[in-house]
Chimera marker file (.cmm) of the C-alpha trace (Angstrom):
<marker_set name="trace">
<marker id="1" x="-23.226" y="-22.124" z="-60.173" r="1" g="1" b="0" radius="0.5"/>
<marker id="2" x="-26.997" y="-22.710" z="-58.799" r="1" g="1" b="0" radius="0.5"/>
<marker id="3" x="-27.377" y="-21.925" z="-55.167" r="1" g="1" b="0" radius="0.5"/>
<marker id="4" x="-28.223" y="-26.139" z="-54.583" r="1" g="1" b="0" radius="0.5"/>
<marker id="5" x="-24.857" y="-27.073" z="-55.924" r="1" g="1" b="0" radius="0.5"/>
<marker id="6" x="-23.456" y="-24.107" z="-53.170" r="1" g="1" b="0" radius="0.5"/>
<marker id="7" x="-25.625" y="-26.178" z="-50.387" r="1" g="1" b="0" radius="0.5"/>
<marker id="8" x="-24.378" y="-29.175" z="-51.970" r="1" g="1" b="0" radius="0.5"/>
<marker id="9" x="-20.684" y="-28.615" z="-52.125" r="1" g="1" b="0" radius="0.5"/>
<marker id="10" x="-20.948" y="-26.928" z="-48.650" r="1" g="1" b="0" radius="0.5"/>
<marker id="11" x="-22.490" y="-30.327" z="-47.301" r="1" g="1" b="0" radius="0.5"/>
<marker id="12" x="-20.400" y="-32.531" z="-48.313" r="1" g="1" b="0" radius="0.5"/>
<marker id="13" x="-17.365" y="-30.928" z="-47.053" r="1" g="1" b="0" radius="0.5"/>
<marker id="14" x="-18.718" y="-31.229" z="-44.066" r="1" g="1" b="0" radius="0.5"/>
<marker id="15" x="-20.087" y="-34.515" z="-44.196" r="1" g="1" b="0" radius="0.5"/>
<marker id="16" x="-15.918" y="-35.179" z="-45.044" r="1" g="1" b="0" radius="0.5"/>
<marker id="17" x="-14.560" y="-33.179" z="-42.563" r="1" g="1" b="0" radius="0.5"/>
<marker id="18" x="-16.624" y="-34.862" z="-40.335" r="1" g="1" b="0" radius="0.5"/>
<marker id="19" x="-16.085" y="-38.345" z="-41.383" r="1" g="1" b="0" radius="0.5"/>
<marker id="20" x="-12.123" y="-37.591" z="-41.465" r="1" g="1" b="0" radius="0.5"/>
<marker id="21" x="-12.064" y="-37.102" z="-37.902" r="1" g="1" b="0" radius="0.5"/>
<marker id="22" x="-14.111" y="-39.990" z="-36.717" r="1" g="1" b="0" radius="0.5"/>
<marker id="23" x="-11.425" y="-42.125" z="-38.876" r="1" g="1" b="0" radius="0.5"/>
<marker id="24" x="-12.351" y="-42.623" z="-42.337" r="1" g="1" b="0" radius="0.5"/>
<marker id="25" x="-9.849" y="-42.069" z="-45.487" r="1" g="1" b="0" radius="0.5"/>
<marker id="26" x="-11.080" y="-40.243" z="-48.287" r="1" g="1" b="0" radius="0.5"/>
<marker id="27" x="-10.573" y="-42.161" z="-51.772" r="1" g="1" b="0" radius="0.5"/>
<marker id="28" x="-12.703" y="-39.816" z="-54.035" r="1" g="1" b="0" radius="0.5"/>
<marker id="29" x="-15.766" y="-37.618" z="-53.766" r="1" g="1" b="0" radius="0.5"/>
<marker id="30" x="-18.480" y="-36.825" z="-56.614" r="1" g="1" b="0" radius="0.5"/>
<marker id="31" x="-17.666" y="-40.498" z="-58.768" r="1" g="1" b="0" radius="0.5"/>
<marker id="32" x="-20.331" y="-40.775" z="-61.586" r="1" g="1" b="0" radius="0.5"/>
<marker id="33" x="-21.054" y="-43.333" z="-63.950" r="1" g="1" b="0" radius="0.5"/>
<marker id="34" x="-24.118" y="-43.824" z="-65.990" r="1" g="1" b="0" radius="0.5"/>
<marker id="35" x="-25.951" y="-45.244" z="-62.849" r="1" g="1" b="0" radius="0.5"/>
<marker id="36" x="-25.628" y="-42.485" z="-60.832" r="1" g="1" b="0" radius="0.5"/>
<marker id="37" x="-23.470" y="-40.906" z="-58.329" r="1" g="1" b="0" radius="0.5"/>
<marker id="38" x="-21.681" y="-41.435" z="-55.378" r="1" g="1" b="0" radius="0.5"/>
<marker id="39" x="-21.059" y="-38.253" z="-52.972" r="1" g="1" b="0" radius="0.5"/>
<marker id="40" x="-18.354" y="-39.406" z="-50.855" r="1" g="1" b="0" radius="0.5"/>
<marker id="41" x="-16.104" y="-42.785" z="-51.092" r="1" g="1" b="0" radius="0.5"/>
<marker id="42" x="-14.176" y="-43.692" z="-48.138" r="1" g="1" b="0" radius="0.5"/>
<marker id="43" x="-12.127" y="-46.321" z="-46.342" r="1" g="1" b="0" radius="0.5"/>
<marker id="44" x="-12.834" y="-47.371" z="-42.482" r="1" g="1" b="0" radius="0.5"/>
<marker id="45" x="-10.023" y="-49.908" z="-41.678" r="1" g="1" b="0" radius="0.5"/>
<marker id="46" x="-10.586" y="-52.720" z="-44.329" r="1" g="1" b="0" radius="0.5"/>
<marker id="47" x="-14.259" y="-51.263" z="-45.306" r="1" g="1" b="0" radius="0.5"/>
<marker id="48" x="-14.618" y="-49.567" z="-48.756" r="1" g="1" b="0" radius="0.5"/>
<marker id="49" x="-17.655" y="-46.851" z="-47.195" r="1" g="1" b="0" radius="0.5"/>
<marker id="50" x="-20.215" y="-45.512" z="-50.139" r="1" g="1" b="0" radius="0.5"/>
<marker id="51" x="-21.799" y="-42.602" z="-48.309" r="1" g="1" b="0" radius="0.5"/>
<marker id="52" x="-24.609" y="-40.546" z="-49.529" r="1" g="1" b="0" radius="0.5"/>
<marker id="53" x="-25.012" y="-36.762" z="-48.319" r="1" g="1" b="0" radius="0.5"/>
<marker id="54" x="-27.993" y="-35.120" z="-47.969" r="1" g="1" b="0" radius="0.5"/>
<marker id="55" x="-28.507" y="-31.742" z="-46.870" r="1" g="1" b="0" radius="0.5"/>
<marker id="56" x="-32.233" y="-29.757" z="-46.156" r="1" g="1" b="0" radius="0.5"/>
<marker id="57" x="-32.518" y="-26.575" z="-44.778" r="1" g="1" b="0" radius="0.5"/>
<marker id="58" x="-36.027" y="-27.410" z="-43.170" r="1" g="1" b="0" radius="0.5"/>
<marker id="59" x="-38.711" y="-30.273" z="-43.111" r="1" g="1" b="0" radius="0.5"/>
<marker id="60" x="-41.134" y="-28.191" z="-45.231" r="1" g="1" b="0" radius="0.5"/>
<marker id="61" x="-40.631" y="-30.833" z="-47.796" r="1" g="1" b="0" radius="0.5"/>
<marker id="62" x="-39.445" y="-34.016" z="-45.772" r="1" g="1" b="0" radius="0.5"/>
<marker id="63" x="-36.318" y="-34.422" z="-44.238" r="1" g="1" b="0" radius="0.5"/>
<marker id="64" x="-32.916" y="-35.294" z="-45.511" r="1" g="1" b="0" radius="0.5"/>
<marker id="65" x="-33.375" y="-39.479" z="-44.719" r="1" g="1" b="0" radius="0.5"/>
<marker id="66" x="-37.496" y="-39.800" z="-45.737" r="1" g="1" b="0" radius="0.5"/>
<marker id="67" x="-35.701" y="-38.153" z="-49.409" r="1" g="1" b="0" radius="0.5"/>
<marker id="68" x="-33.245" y="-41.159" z="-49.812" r="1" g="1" b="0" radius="0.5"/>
<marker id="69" x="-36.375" y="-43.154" z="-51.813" r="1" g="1" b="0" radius="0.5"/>
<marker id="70" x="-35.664" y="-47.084" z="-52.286" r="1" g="1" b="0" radius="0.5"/>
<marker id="71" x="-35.059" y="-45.639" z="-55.693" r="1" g="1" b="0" radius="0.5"/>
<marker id="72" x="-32.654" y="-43.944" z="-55.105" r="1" g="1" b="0" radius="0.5"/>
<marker id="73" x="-30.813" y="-46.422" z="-53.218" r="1" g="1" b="0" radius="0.5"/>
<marker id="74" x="-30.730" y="-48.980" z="-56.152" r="1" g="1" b="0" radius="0.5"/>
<marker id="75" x="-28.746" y="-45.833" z="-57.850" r="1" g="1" b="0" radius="0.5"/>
<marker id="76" x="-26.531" y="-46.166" z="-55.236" r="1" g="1" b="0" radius="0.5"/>
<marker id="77" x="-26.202" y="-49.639" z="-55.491" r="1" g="1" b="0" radius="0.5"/>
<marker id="78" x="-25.586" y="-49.901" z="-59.014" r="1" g="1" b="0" radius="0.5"/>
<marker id="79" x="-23.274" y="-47.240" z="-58.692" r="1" g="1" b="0" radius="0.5"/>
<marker id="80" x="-21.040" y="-48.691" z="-56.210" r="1" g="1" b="0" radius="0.5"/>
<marker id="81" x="-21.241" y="-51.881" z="-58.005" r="1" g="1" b="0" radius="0.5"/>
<marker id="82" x="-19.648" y="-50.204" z="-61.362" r="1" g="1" b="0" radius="0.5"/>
<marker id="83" x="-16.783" y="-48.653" z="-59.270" r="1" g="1" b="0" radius="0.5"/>
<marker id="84" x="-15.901" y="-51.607" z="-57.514" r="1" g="1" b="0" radius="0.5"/>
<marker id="85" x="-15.721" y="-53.140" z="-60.862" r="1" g="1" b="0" radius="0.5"/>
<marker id="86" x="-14.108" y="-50.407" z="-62.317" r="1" g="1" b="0" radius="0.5"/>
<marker id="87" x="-11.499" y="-50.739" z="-59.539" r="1" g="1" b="0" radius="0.5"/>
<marker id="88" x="-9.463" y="-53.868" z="-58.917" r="1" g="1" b="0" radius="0.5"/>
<marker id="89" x="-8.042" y="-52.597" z="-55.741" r="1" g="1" b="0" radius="0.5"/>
<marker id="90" x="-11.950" y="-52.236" z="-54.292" r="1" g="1" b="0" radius="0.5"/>
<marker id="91" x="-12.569" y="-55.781" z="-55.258" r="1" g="1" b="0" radius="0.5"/>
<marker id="92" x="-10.235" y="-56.679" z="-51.943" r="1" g="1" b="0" radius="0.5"/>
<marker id="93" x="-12.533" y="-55.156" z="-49.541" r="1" g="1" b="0" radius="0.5"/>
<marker id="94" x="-16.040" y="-55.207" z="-47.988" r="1" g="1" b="0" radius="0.5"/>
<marker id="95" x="-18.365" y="-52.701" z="-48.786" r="1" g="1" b="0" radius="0.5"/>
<marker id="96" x="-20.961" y="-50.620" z="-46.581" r="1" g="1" b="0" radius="0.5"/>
<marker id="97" x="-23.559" y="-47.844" z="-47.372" r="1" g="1" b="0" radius="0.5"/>
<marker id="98" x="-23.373" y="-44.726" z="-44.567" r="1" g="1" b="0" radius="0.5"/>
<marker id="99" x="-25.987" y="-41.850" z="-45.067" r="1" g="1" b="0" radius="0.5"/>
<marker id="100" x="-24.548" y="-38.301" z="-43.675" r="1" g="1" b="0" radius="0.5"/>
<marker id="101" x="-27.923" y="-36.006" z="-43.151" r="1" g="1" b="0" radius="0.5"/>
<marker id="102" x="-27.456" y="-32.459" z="-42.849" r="1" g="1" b="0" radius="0.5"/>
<marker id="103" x="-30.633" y="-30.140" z="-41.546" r="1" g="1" b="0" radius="0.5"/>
<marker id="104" x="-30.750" y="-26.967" z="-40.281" r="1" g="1" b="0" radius="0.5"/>
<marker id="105" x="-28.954" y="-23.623" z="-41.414" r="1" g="1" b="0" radius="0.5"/>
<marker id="106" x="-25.463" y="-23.599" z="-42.159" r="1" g="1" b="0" radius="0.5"/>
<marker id="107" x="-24.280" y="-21.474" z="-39.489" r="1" g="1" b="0" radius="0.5"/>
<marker id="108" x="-25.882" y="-23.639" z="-36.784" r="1" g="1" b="0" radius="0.5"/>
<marker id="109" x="-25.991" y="-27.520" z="-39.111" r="1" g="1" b="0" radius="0.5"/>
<marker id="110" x="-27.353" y="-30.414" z="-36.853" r="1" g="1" b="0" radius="0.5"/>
<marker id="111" x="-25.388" y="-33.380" z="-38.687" r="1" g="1" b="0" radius="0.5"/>
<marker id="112" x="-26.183" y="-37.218" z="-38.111" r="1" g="1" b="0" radius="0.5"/>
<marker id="113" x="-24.180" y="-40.094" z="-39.459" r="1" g="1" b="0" radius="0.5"/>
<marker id="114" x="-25.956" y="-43.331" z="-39.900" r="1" g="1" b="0" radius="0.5"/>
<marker id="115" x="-23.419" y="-46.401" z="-40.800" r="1" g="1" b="0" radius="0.5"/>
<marker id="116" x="-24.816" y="-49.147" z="-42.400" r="1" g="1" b="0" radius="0.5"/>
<marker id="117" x="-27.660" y="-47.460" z="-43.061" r="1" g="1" b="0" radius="0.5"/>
<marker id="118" x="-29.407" y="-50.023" z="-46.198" r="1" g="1" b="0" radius="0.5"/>
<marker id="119" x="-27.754" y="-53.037" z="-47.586" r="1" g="1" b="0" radius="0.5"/>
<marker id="120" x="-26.641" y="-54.368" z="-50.751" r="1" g="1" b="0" radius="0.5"/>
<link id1="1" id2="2" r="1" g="1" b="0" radius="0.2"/>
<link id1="2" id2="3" r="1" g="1" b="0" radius="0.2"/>
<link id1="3" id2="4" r="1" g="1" b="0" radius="0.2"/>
<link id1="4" id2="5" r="1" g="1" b="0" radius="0.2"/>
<link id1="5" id2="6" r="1" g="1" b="0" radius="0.2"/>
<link id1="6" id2="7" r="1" g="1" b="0" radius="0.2"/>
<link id1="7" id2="8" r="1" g="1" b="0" radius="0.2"/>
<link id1="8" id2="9" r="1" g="1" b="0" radius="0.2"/>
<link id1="9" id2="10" r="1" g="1" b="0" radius="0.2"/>
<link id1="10" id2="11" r="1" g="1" b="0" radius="0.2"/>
<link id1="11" id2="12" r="1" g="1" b="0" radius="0.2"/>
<link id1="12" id2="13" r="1" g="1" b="0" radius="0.2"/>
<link id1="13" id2="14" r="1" g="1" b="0" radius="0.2"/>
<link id1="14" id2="15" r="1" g="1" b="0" radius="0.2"/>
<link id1="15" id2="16" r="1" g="1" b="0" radius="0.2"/>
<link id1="16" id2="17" r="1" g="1" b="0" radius="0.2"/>
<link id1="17" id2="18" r="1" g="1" b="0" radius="0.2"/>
<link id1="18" id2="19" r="1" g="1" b="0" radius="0.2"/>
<link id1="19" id2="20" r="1" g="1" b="0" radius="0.2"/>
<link id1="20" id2="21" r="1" g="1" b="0" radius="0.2"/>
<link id1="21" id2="22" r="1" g="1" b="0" radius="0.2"/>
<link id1="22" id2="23" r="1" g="1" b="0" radius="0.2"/>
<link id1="23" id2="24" r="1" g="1" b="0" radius="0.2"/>
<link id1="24" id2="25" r="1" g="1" b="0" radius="0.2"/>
<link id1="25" id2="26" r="1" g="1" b="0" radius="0.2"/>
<link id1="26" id2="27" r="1" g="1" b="0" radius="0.2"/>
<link id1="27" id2="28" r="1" g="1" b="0" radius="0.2"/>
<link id1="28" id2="29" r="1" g="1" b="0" radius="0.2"/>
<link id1="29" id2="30" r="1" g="1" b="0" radius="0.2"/>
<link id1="30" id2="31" r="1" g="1" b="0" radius="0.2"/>
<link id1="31" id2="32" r="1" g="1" b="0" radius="0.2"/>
<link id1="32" id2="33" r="1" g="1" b="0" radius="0.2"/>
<link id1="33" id2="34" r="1" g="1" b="0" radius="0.2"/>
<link id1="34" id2="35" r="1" g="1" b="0" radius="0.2"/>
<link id1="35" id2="36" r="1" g="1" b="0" radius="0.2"/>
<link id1="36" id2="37" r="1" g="1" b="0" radius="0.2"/>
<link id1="37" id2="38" r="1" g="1" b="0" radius="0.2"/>
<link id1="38" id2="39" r="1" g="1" b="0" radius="0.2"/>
<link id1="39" id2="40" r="1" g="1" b="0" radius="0.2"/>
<link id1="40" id2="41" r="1" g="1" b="0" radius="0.2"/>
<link id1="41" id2="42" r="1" g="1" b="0" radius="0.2"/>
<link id1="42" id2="43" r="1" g="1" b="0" radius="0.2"/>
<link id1="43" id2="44" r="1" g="1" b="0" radius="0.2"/>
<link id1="44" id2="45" r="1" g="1" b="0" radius="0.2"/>
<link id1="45" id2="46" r="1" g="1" b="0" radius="0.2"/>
<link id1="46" id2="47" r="1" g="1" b="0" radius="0.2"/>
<link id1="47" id2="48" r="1" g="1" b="0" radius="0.2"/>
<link id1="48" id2="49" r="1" g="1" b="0" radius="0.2"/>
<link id1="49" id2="50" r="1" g="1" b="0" radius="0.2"/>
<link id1="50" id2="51" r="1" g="1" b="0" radius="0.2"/>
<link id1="51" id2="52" r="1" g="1" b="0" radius="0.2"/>
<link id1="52" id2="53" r="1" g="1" b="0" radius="0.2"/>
<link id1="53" id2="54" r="1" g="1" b="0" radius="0.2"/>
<link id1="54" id2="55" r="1" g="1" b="0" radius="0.2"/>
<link id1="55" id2="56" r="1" g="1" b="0" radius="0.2"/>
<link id1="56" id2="57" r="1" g="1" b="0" radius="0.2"/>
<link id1="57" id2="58" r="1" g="1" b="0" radius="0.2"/>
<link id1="58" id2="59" r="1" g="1" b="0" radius="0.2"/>
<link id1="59" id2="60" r="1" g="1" b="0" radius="0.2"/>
<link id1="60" id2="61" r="1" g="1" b="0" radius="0.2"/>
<link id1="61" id2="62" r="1" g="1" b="0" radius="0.2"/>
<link id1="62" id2="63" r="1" g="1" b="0" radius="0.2"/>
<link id1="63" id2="64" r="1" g="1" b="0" radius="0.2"/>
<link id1="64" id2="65" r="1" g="1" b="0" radius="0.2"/>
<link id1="65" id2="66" r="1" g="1" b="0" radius="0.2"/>
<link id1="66" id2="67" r="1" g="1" b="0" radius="0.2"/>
<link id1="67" id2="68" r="1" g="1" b="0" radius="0.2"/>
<link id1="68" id2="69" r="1" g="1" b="0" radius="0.2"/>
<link id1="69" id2="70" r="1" g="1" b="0" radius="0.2"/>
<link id1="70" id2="71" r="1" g="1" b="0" radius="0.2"/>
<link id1="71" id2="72" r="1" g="1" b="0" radius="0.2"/>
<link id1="72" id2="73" r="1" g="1" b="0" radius="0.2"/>
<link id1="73" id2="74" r="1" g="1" b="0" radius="0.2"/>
<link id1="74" id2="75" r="1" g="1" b="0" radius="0.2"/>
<link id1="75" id2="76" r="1" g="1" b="0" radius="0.2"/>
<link id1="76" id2="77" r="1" g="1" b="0" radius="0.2"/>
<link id1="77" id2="78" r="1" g="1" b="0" radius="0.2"/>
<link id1="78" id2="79" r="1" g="1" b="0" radius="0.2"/>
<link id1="79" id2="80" r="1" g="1" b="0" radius="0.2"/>
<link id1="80" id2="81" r="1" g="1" b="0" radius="0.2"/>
<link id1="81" id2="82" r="1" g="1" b="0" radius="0.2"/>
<link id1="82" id2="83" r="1" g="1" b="0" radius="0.2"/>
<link id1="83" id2="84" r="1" g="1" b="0" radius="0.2"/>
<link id1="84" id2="85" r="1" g="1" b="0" radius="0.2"/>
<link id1="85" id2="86" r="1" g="1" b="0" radius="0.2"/>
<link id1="86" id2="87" r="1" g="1" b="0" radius="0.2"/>
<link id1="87" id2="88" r="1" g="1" b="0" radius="0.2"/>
<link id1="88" id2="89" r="1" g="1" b="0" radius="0.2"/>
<link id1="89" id2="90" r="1" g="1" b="0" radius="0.2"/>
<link id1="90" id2="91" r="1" g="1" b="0" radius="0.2"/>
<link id1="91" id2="92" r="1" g="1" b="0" radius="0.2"/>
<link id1="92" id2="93" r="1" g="1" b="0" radius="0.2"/>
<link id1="93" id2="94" r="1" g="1" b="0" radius="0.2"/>
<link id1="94" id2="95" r="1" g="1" b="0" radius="0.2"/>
<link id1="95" id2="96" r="1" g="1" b="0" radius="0.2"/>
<link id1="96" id2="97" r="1" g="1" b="0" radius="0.2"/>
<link id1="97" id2="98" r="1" g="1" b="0" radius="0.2"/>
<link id1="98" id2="99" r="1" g="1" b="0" radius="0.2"/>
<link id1="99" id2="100" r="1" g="1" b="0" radius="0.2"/>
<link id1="100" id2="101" r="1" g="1" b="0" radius="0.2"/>
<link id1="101" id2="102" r="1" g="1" b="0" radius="0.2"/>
<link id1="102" id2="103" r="1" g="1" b="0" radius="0.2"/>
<link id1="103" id2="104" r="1" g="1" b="0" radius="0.2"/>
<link id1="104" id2="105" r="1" g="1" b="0" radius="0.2"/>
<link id1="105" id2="106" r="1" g="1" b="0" radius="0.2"/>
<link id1="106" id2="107" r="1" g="1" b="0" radius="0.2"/>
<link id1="107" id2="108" r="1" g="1" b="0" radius="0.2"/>
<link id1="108" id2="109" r="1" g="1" b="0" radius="0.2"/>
<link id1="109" id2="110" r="1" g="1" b="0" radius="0.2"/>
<link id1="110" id2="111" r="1" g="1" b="0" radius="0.2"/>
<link id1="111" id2="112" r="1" g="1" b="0" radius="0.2"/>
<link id1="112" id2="113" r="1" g="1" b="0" radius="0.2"/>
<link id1="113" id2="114" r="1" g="1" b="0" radius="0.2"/>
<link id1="114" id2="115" r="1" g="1" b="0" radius="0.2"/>
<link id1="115" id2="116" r="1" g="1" b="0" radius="0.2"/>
<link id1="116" id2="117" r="1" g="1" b="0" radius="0.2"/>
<link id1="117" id2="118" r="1" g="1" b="0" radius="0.2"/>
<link id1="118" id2="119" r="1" g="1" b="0" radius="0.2"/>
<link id1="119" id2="120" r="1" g="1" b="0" radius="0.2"/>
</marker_set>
């Protein structure tokens, strides 16, 4: 296993953890279609939450939100789009895409949750 999928993993266990004790339910982590993936899918109250986790160690290259590229948010999109069709039980509920951004070193990890953060 490549050290970015041990950064990866290690992120979005926190980016749960975290999420778990501000109130969210986890449904599944890691879903992947041909559009893309999905890091983290969660429930707050009636809201089905798509949530994207990104993790940098330092700025060197941009941080963790300027790499979330309008690109890469269509992936998102069409990725949520294929679960909730994939899954009659999502088709009940609203949807909302959080970003979790992770910086610093992982002993010391500065972590910032923005709900809502683009729209379908």
């Amino acid at each position: 296993m490549s050290i970015q999928s041990e950064y990866g993993k290690w992120a979005e266990k926190l980016a749960h953890d975290y999420l778990c004790k501000q109130g969210l339910h986890f449904v599944t982590q890691n879903y992947r279609c041909q559009m893309g993936e999905i890091d983290l899918i969660m429930l707050e109250q009636n809201i089905l939450v798509f949530i994207e986790v990104r993790y940098r160690k330092n700025k060197r290259y941009g941080g963790s939100l300027e790499s979330i590229s309008l690109r890469k948010q269509q992936h998102i999109l069409d990725t949520a789009t294929r679960y909730i069709q994939a899954h009659q039980w999502a088709q009940q509920h609203s949807c909302r895409f959080d970003v979790v951004l992770i910086e610093g070193f992982m002993n010391k990890p500065e972590l910032r949750w923005i709900s809502n953060a683009f729209d379908a």
